[in-house]
N, C-alpha and C positions, 0 to 999 in steps of 0.2 A: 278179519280185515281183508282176507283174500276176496270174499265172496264178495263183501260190501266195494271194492276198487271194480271188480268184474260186471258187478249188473250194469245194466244197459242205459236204467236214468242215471247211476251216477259217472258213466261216461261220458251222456250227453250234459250234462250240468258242468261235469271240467274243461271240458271242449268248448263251449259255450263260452262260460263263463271265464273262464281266461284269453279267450281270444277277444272278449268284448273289451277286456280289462288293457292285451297287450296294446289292443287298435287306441284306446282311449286315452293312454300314455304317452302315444305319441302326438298327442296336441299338446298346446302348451299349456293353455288354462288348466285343463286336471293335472298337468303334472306338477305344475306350480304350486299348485291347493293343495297337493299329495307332499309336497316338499322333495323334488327329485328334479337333481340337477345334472345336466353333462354326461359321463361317462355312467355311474349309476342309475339313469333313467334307461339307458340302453341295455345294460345288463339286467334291471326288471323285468322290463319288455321281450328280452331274447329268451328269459326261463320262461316267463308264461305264455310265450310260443312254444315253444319246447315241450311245456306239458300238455299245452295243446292240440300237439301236432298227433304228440303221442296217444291220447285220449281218440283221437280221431282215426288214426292210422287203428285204432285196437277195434273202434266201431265198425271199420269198413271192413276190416280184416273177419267178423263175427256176421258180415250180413247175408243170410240166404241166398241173396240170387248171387254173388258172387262166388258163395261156396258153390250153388248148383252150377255155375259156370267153369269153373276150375276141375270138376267132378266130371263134365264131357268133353272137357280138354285131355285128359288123361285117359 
């Protein structure tokens, strides 16, 4: 499970795909069609930010030219 959460497409798929999800939540038609009202719409929205930040934050954290950059910083 470790290996499959680490590869690189399925980073970019959670990254992706939850922030297409959190952005789309906060309109009203989906969220209304989703049945998510009030404070619960907010709390959906704020974890699949959250997963997606994190997904995102792991990609950038994994990308070559910023490791080569941190490597001649040092």
């Amino acid at each position: 499970m470790k290996s499959l959460l680490s590869s690189t497409p399925t980073l970019w798929f959670l990254f992706l795909f939850n922030l297409g999800l959190c952005v789309a939540i906060g309109f009203d038609p989906v969220a209304l069609s989703l049945g998510m009202h009030g404070i619960g719409r907010v709390l959906v929205s704020g974890m699949l930010a959250l997963v997606s930040l994190g997904a995102g934050a792991t990609l950038l954290r994994s990308h070559p030219a910023l490791q080569s950059a941190a490597e001649k910083s040092s």
